[in-house]
Each structure stands twice: as C-alpha cells, then as structure tokens.
N, C-alpha and C positions, 0 to 999 in steps of 0.2 A: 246464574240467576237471570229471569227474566220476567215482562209482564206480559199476562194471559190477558186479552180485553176483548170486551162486550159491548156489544150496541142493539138497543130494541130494533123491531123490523121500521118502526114508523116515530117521527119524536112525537114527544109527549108536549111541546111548546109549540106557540105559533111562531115565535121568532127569535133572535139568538138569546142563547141562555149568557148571561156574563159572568154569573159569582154560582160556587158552589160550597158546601161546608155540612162538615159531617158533626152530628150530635150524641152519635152513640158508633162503635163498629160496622153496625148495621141498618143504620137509617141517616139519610143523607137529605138535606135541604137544596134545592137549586131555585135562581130568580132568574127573571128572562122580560126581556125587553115587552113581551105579550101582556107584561104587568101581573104573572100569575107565578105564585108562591107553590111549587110543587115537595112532596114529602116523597123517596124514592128507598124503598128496602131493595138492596141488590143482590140479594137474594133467593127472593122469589118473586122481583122483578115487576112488584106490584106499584103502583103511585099511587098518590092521593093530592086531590090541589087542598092549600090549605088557607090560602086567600087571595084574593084580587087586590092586588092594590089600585089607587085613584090612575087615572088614568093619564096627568101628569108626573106621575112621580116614577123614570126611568132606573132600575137598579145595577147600580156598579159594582158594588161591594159588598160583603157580609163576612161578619166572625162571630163565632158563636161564644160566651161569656164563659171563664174557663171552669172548668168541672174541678170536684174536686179540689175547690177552698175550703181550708178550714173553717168555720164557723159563720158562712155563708148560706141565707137563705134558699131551697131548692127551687124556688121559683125564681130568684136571680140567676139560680145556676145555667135554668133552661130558659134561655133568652140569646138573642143575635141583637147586634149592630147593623144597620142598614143603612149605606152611603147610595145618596141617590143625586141625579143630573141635576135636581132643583136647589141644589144648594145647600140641601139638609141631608141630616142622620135623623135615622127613624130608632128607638129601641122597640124590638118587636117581641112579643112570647110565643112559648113554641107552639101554642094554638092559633097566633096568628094575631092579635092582637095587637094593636102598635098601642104601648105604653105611652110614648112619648114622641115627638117630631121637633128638633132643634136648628132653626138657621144657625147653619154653620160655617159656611164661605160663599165667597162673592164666584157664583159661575158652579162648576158642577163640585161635590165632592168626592175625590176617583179613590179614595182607602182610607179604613179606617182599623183598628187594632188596640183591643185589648190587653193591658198588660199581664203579665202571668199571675199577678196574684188577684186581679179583677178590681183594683182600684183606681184606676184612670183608663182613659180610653184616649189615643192620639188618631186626629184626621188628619187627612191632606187633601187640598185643592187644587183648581184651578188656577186660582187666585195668587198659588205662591207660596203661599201659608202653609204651617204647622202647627195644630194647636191643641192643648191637654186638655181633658175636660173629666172631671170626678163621675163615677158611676151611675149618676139619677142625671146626668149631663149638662153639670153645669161648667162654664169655662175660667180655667184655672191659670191660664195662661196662653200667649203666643212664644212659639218654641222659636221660629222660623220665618223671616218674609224675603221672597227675594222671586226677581220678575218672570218667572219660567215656569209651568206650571208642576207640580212635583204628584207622582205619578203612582210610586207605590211609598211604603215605609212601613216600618218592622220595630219591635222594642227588642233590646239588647235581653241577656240571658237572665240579667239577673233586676232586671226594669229599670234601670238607673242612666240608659243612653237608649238613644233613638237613633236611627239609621233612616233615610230617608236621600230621594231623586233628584237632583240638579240636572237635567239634562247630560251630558255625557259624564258629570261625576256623579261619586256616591259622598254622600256627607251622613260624620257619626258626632251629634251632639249631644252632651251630657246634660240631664237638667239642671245642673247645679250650675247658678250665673257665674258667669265671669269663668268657667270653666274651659282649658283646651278642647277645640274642634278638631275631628280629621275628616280631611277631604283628600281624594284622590281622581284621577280619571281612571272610570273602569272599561269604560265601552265607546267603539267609534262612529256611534251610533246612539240614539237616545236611548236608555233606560227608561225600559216601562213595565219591569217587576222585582221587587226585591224578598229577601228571605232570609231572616237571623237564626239558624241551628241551636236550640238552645240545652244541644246534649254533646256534641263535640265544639261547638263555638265556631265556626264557618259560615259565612257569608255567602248567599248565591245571589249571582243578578242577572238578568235576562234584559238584551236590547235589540237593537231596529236591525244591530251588524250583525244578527244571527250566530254568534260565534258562541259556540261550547267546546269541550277538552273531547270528551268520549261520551259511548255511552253502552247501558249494558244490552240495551232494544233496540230497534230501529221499527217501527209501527205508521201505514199511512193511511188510518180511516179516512171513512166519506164522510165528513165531518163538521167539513170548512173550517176556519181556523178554531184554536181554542184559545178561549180569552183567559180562563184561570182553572188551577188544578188544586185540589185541595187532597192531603194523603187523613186517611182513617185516624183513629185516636191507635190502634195497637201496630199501626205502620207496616200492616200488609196488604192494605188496599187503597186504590188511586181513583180519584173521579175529577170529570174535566167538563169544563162547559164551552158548549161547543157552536159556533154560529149558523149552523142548520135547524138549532133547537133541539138538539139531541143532547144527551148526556152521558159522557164512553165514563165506561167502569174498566180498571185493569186490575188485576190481582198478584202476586208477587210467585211463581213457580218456580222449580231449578234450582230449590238452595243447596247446597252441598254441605254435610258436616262429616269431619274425616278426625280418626280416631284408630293409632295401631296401622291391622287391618282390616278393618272398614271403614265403608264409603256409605254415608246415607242420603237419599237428594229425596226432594217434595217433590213428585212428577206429577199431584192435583193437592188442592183444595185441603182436602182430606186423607191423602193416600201419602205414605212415601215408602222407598222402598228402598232396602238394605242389602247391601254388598259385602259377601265376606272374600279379598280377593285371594286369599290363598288357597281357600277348597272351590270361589266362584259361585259358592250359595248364594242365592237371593230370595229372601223375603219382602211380604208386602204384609205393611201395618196400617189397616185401616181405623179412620178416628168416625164416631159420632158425627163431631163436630170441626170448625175451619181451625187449621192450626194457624196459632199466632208465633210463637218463641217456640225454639229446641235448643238441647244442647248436649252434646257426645265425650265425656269423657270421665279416667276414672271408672272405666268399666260397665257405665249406665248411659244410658237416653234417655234425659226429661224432657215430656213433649208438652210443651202449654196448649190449650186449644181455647176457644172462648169460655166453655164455663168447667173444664176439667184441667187437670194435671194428670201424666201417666209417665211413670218409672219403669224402662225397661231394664232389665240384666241383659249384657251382651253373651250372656252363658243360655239365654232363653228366652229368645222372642215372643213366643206366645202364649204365655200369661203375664201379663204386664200389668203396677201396683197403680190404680186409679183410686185420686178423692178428688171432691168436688173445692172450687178455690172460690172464692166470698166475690171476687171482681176478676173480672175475664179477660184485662189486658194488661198482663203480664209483660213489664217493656226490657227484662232483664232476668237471667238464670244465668247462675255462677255456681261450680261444683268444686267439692274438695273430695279429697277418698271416702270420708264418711258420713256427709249432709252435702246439702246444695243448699243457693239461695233462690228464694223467688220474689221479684220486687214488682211491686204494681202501683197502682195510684193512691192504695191504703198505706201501707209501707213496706218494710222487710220483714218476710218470713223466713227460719231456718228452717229446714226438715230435714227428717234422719229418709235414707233411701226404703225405709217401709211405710212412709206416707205420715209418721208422726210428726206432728209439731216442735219440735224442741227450745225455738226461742222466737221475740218478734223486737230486737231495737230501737229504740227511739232516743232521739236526741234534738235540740232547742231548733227551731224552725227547721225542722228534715223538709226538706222536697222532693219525693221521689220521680217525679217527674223528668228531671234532668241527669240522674244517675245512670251511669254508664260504664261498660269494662275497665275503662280509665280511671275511674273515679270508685270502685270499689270494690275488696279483694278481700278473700275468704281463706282459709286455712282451716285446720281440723280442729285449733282450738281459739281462734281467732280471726271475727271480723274486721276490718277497716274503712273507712268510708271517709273520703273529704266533702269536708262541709263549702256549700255554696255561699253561702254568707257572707264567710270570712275565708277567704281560699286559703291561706296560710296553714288552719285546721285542718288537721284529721281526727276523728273519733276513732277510738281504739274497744272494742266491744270482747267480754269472752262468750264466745262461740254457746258453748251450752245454756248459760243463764240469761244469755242478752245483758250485762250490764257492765258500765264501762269497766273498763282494765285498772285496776291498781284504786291508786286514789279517786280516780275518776276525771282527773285531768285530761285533756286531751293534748296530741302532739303538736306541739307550733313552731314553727318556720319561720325564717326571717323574710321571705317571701312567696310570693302565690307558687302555690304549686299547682303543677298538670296532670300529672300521671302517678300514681300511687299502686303495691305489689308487694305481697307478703310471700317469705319464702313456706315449702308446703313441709322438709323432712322437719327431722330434727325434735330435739327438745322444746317445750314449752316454753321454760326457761331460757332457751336459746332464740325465743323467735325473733327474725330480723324483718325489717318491712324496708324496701327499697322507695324511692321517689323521685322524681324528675323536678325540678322549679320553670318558674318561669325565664329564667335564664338559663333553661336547658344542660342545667351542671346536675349531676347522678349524686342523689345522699343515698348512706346508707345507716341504719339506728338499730339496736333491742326495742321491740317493744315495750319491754318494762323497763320502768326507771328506777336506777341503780343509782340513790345517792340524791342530791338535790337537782343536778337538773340530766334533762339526756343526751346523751353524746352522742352530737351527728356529724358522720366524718363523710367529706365529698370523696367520691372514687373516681368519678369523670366528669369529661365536660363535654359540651355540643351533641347531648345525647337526645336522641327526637323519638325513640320508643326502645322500652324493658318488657321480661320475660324469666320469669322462674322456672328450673325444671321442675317436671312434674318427681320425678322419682329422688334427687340431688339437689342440695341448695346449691344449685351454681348459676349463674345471672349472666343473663346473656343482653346485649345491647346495641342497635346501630348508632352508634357514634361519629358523627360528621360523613367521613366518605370510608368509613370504616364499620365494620363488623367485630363486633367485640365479645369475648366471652369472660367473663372472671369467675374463671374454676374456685377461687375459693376466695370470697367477698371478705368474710371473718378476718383473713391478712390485716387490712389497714387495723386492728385491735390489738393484732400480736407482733406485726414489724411490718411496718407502713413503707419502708423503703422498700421493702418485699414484693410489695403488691406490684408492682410493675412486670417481673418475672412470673406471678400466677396468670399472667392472658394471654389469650388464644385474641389472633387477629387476621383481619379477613377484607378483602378491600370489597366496598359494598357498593360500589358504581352501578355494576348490572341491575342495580336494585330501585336505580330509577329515583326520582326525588320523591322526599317525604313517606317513604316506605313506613309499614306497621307490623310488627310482630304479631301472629294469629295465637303459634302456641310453640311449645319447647315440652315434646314429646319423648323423652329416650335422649337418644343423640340428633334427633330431627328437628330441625327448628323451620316453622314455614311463616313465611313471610309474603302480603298483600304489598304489592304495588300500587302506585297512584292511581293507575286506567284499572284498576280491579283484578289484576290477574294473579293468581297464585305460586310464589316460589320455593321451593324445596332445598334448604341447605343442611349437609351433614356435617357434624362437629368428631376430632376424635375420641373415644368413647372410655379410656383410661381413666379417666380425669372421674368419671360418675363411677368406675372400680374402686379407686379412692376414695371416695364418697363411703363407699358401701364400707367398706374396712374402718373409715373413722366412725362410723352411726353404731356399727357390731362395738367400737371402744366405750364410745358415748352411755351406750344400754348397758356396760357391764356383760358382752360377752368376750370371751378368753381375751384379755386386752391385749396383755406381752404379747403373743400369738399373732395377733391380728394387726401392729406395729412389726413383724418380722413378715407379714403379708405384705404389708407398705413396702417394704422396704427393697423384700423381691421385686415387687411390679416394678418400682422405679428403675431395680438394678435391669430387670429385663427389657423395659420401654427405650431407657438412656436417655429421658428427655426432662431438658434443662426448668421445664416448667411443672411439670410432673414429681420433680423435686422440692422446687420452691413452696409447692404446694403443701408435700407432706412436711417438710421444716414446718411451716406456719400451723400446719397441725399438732403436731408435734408439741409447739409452743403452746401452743391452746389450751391443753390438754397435762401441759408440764410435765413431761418424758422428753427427760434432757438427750438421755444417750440417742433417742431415733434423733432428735431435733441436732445432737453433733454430729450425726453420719451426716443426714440432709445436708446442712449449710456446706460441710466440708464438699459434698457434691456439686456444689453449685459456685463451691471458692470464695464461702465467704470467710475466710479465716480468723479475722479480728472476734465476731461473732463464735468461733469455735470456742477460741481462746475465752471469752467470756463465760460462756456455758461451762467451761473444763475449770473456769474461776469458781464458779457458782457451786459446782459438785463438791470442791473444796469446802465450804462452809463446814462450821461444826453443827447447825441447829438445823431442823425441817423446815421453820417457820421466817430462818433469815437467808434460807434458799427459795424459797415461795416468794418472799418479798422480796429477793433478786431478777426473778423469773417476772415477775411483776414491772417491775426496775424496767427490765431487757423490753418489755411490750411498751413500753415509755407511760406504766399507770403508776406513776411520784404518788399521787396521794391514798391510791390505796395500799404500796407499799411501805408508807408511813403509819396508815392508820394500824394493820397486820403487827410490825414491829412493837408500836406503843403498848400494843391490847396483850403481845407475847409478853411485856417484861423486858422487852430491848430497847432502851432506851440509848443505851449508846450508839446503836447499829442505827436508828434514826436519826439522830444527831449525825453520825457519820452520814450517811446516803446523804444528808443534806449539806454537806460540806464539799461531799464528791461534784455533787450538782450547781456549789456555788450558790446555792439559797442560804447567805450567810445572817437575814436575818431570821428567817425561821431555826438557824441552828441556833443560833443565842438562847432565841424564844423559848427552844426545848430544854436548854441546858438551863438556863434561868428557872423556866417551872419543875424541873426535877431536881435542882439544887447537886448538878453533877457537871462535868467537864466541864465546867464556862472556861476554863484556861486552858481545853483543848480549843477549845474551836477562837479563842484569840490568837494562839499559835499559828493555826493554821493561816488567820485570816492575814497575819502579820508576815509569812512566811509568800502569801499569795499577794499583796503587796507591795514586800519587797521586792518580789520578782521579777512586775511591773516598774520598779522605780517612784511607787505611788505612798502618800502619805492617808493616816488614815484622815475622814472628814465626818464620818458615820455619828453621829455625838453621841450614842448610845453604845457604840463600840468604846469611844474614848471612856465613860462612865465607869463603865467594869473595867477596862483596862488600869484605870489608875492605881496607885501601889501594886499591881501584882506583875509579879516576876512570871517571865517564861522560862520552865524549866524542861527541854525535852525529855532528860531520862527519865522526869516522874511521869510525863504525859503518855513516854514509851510504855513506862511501868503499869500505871493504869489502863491504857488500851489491852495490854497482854494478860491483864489480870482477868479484865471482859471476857476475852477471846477464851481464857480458862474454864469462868464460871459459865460460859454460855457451853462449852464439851462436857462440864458436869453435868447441866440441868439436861442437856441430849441425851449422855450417856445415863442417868435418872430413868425419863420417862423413854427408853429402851426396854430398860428391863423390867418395868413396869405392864410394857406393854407385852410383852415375853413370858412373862409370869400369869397375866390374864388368859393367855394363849395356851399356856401347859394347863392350869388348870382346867379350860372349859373341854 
C-alpha cells in the first residue's frame, strides 16, 4: 500500500494554508493565513472561495461538527469550529457564515475538537488551558491549567477522557473530578500534534524530535512544510495544508487482498486488477466510481465504491452483482460463505451474495462509527458485535432475521473486552464465539444459553490476536512469545485437562512485537507485523481431516464409518495430539468405544478404566449421565437422572462427589435412602477420624440404625429394577423396529 498524491500547478492561497478538514469524501475545506476560506473537490480539482474572514482573525484550527448524530439537526451537522490567533473560536456554516465568535483564552487558541457525539467541544491555548464548552459555545468548565502552552488535544473514543500536550508529555484526563490522570513523556522534543484512534484505540503524537517507527511512503513535495493533515470520512484519501499555500491530496493505491490463489491489488482509483497465480491470468476490473472498502473471500470479491456495491464470483469476473447502497462510505465488509456484511455510518446491513437484503441489526446506542474487525464477527447464522458503551457486552444477533439470539440477553463479561470471533463450521446449535479481555486471557462460550447463565471457560492467557479457520472450527492465536493453535477448542467442555494435549505450538519471536492475525485460510494462517509487512505461516493440516470426519458425524453421515476414519488417520499420523483430539471428540459426541481407543493412545488409563466403567451400566440414560459426570457437567447429570426415574443413581453421583448435603436433600424429597447416604456419610467420617457437626445430619440420624446389609440390599435391588426398565424399553424399541 501506498499514497498517490497531487498538487495543483499554482496554490490557490496567498499564504500558508494551516488547517484542513473534509465534510464529505469529496469536498474538502482549507483556511490559510490569507484569511480566505477555500472549498476544494479533489476530484475535478475545482475550488471555490467560500469567505474572507476579518483580517484580524488568523486560523489555526478547524473540525468539522460530526455527521451522522442521531437526532441532530442538518444544519448543525454542516458546520466547523474555527480556533483562531485572537484568542477566539468562530462556529462557522458551511456557506460560510460565522454563527457565533467566543473569547476563549488568553493569547492564541491552537485546537479545538468536537466530541463524537457533537455535544461539547474542548479547546486548547496558549494560555495553558483546557476547557469544555457545550455545542451553541458556552463554557462548561476548565479541564486543565498549567504554565506551558498546550498544542494539540483529541477526545478519547468513547468522550469520556481527553488527551491533550504538556510539552514533552502527553496527559490523559477524565472529566470526571477527582478522577485518576495519566501522564507520560512521549517525545524529546516538544509535542505539537496529537491523535486519538477511535476504531483500534491508539494514540499518535507528533514532535520537534522528528521521531517515527516506519512508514509505508516516503514523499518530498515542494511544499514547505505541512502544518496539519486531515484523512477523508471513508479513509482513503489524505489532504494536507501546506506553507506555500498549496494543498497536497494523497490517495490510498497498492492494496493487496489475497484469497486461495489470488492475488488482487488497486493499481488506480478505479481500476484493480486480479491475479490468478496458478494458470497466471490476469484480469482488470474497472469501477464507475473511487473505490472505498474490498474484501476477498469465501469465493467472492465485494467492492464498495462510493455510491455502489459489486459482488464478484471468483469462478467469473466479468459479470459482476451491482446494487446501489443508500450511503457511500462503507468503513467495514465482513463475509461468511453465504451473506457478507456491510457497515456504514447508517448501520449494519446483511446481504445474501445476489445483492438481496436479508437483515439490518440494531441495538441500544449502536455507533457504527468505531466498528471494526475486532469488534465484529459474522458466521452463516450469526452475527456478533460488542457494544462501545458498555465494553464488557456483546450483542449476539441471528443472522437471517436481525434479532437478538435467544432471549435477547446479550453476553457479559466480567471485564472489557477487545477482540471478539465466531467459529464459521458447524452446527447452529454448536456455535461457539471466541474473545480476548482486557487482560489479554482467551474465553471461549455457546452462543446459546444453555440453563441460567453461560458458561465461559478461559483457554489461554497473554493472548494479543485470534483467528477462526475458515473451512474447521480450530482457533488459532499468538499467545505471549508463542504461536498457538487449539485444533479442538470444544475439549475444555468435554475434559479440560485434555486441552493442553489438543495444541499445536510455534515460538512467534520472528513475528516481531504486537503482531495481528489477517486470516486462517486452509492450513495458511498470515499474519501482519508491526512495520506492515505480511507473514505466511503453515500449520499441519491433519488436524482440519479430523474436522472433516467429526462435521460428516455431527450431520448424520455414515457416523460408525466415519469414527473408523478417525481412527485410521490417527493410527497413520501417530501423533499424540491428533489423538487427544479425537478422545475429546469422541466424548462430545458420546461414542465411548472410539473415545477408549483414544485415551488408551495417549495413556490415559484411569480415564479408560472409567469409560469401560460406564459401558457397564445397565440403563442408556445413567450411561449418558456418566459421560456427562466424565465432562465434569454435575448438574446436568443430575438433572438427566431425576427426569429418568433414577433417583438413587443421583443420590448416588452425589455422594461419590461428596455433595453430602445435596444427597440428603434428594433422599429427604423422594422419601428414599436417607440411611444410605448417612452410612456413607458416617463411614467417610469415620475415615477421617471426624465427628459429625452437620445439625441436619444429626436431625435424621437420630434413632436410626445403620444397617449395611439392608442398604447393600436396597442398592442391588436399584441396580435390578434399573436392568428391567433397560431391558423393557429394549424391546419396545425392537418391536416398533420389526413392525415399521
């Protein structure tokens, strides 16, 4: 990627331009020391002056009032801020107009900024100062005073902290009194621009000590220097004001989107052109119009352009599915194998790959604004999105209808979370959604809630970016100084001490700091470095064969079959993870015998022994609820037992488990073994050397005798009626069988 830039042959100012700021894609404002308010399309390169200001009033600064508020008058919409040398902010309209002119600090005012939702505005002085002022400009407060003049300042992402210039620090102050500051030194040199990200949350700052990391251009117009750069609303064009009185435009060319194989890069404006490297074809797709957003995968190419959307098939370049889209800056397309999304500053649209609408979500103060691949992740039957608000939220949406999942509850977290990722195979039923927190530990959850609340089990820690496969729910992650794959996430559900055995690990040094997962293609996973550059790493490719054989179980094709498939690959592969793998499948899935080869593969023996326990049982239902047991789910293998009629086998589990007051509880309300489970509890007691204290144990225990041979008596009588009622509904079921 780099930028293409322009410069008229002659400026259009008599002298340096200082602030620039774009109002639409395609029409851009500049101020200039000449006192004259220029209107610039960069496009067809036309200007237009749009007023003269007084010929004291020098300009520094301008931001334009943010688009797209809710319930926001359009005449407020189309208006700028104007910080100028005399000590005042101007509100101006976009015909030019100055509404309003407010002394605002002592000496010049050098920045001024609107907050995202358009209801305060913070300036900074010369003076020292900080200070908030409500929308019609009046002053709400002093944020800041302190002897140094402060230079630039920025409002936090979500308006609730301000960032602003101390001379070689940067200070971030919350408006909330008596709230923690941070302060840092960022520069060895003074600071005289700053810039709050308010779609990855990154900080930029700019000083005297010229120091940056990298970059993707290197550009030396005749220019003279540039005092401020402002990027478009759809973030593929740049414009800079420049001290000759010129105004450079840059445009954004060389993107690369890679998919399989092809290779697609924007080589103009309008043009990009398609690489297939295996036969070496190359097409060129031309747009109408400037593309803004693309995205390659899944088989399709959605190209946003300003006032179009176009759907290619990678089976057919040239006729490709165009409809017209309501708003032209599209800052996000997400694709699943059967819809994409498309997010703009109205909201979220789904569409099916033939251009139909199929759903548009909404949820309590959405801001599409700030949404980003981070922050929101699509699948075939469901979307995801966390909410800015509350970071802790995610909204859980179904895919076709747009409305939330289930109750309508959304997921919460005991902490802010970062990065949020839906797996793509799989059942509906099965969906899982990965997340990262702000403590950088990896959850993993169902989407649907199963019972009263949802169960979210950590998989890892110091993890800084996730990744779904595209064809395999297997989650792949750079974890500290490592490379992490967990071939089968599902484990911690079905034997959590397992999950250690199902990953693949990879030491992720070469990867540079703060590395980011692009995509997990196949067995391809590529991965962005910090300075921008693209890394290609292969994973072994077993692990998604298994995949394929549990998803043919999962649908109901040839199951046995397809468990004797597992089990070849493993016995061919010989690899210790590959197994642990299918065990955990296995378990999932409750097919004991594949799940006692596995373990015995991997040597976990006591676990065989358990399973070879389980097949024992006499009933389906108190073998389920052991298998259940073995995944460590107590309460739903209680609930299974009660609702079958086994009341003692829950009693029992609960006695094995030492939940001695719920065994009471059960024997108390079914007026059955309470002087089994006093036996027990007397016998486990004694063992210890321990007296009872329980008073509710003492309660029941009074007058009654423990007598083991009845207790023996009564367990085996269980053990009897529970081989009738099996052997019952055997032939029951045997008998519906012959006749149909």
């Amino acid at each position: 990627m780099r930028l293409k830039t322009s410069l008229l042959k002659e400026p259009k100012h008599k002298d340096l331009v200082s602030c620039v700021g774009w109002t639409t894609a395609d029409e851009l404002y500049s101020c200039s020391d000449d006192h004259q308010i220029m209107k610039w399309n960069p496009v067809t390169s036309e200007t237009t002056r749009v007023v003269k200001l007084p010929d004291d009033v020098y300009p520094l600064d301008l931001h334009w009032f943010p688009r797209g508020i809710g319930g926001k008058k359009q005449s407020q919409a189309e208006s700028f801020v104007l910080t100028s040398s005399d000590g005042k902010f101007h509100l101006i309209s976009k015909l030019g107009r100055v509404e309003k002119s407010v002394e605002a600090h002592c000496g010049a005012v050098l920045a001024g900024r609107w907050n995202y939702e358009g209801t305060a505005l913070v300036t900074a002085g010369e003076d020292g100062q900080v200070k908030i002022w409500s929308k019609s400009g009046m002053l709400r407060s002093t944020l800041a005073q302190q002897g140094t003049p402060v230079y630039s300042v920025s409002w936090a992402p979500d308006s609730d902290k301000v960032l602003y210039t101390s001379g070689k620090q940067l200070i971030i102050k919350p408006l909330q009194p008596n709230a923690k500051i941070l302060q840092w030194k960022a520069h060895d040199g003074l600071i005289l621009k700053t810039d709050w990200n308010s779609v990855n949350d990154l900080i930029l700052s700019a000083g005297e000590d010229c120091r940056y990391k990298w970059s993707y251009a290197l550009e030396k117009p005749s220019t003279g220097s540039i005092f401020a750069i402002s990027w478009s609303i759809d973030g593929t064009q740049l414009a800079g004001a420049c001290g000759n009185g010129q105004v450079i435009f840059a445009h954004v060319v060389e993107q690369h989107w890679e998919w399989k194989n092809f290779q697609i890069t924007l080589i103009k404006r309008r043009t990009m052109k398609v690489h297939n490297v295996i036969n070496d074809a190359v097409d060129l797709l031309e747009f109408r119009d400037r593309v803004i957003k693309a995205s390659l995968s899944c088989g399709y190419l959605v190209v946003s352009t300003s006032l179009q959307c176009y759907v290619f098939s990678t089976k057919n370049w040239n006729t490709p599915l165009i409809f017209d889209l309501k708003e032209g800056t599209v800052s996000l397309i997400l694709q699943a194998e059967r819809h994409f999304l498309l997010v703009d500053g109205g909201g979220l649209y789904l569409y099916s790959y033939e251009g139909r609408l199929i759903s548009s979500p909404k949820y309590p103060g959405m801001r599409t604004d700030i949404l980003n691949a981070q922050t929101v992740s699509l699948s075939n039957d469901t979307l995801a999105v966390k909410d800015k608000a509350d970071e802790k939220v995610i909204y859980i949406f179904e895919a076709l209808s747009g409305k939330p999942l289930g109750d309508g509850k959304p997921l919460t977290h005991k902490t802010e979370i970062v990065e949020i990722a839906l797996d793509q195979k799989g059942l509906t039923s099965e969906r899982k959604i990965a997340f990262i927190d702000k403590n950088r530990d990896l959850f993993i959850t169902s989407v649907k809630r199963f019972g009263k609340e949802q169960k979210i089990v950590k998989i890892g820690t110091m993890v800084q970016s996730l990744a779904w496969n595209d064809t395999s729910n297997i989650l792949c992650g750079i974890q500290d100084s490592r490379f992490t794959v967990w071939y089968y996430p599902n484990t911690v559900y079905v034997d959590k001490d397992l999950l250690p055995k199902t990953l693949y690990e990879k030491d992720a040094s070469e990867f540079s700091k703060s590395p980011q997962i692009v995509s997990f293609v196949g067995n391809q996973v590529t991965i962005r470095r910090a300075d921008g550059s693209l890394v290609h790493l292969h994973i072994p490719p077993y692990a998604a064969i298994l995949h394929g054989y549990y998803a043919a179980i999962l649908h109901g094709y040839v199951g046995a079959a397809r468990w004797q498939d597992g089990v070849r690959l493993c016995r061919f592969v010989k690899d210790q993870t590959l197994w642990a793998c299918l065990a955990a499948m296995a378990v999932a899935h409750k097919d004991m015998t594949t799940a006692e080869i596995a373990y015995a593969a991997i040597g976990e023996i006591d676990k065989v022994q358990y399973i070879n326990s389980i097949k024992d049982l006499p009933s389906k239902e108190s073998r389920l609820a052991h298998m259940l047991l073995f995944s460590g789910n107590t309460q739903e293998a209680e609930t299974l037992l009660l609702q079958s009629g086994l009341v003692y086998q829950a009693i029992q589990v609960n006695i094995n488990l030492y939940n001695w007051e719920r065994a009471l509880e059960l024997a108390v309300k079914h007026r059955t073994h309470v002087d089994t489970v006093l036996a027990y509890r007397q016998k486990f007691l004694g063992d210890f050397g321990k007296k009872e204290t329980n008073q509710r144990f003492l309660q029941y225990a009074e007058g009654l005798e423990v007598d083991w041979n009845k207790i023996k008596a009564k367990i085996e009588m269980e053990i009897a009626k529970e081989r009738e009622r099996a052997a019952a509904s055997a032939a029951v079921r045997t008998s519906v069988t012959v006749q149909q």
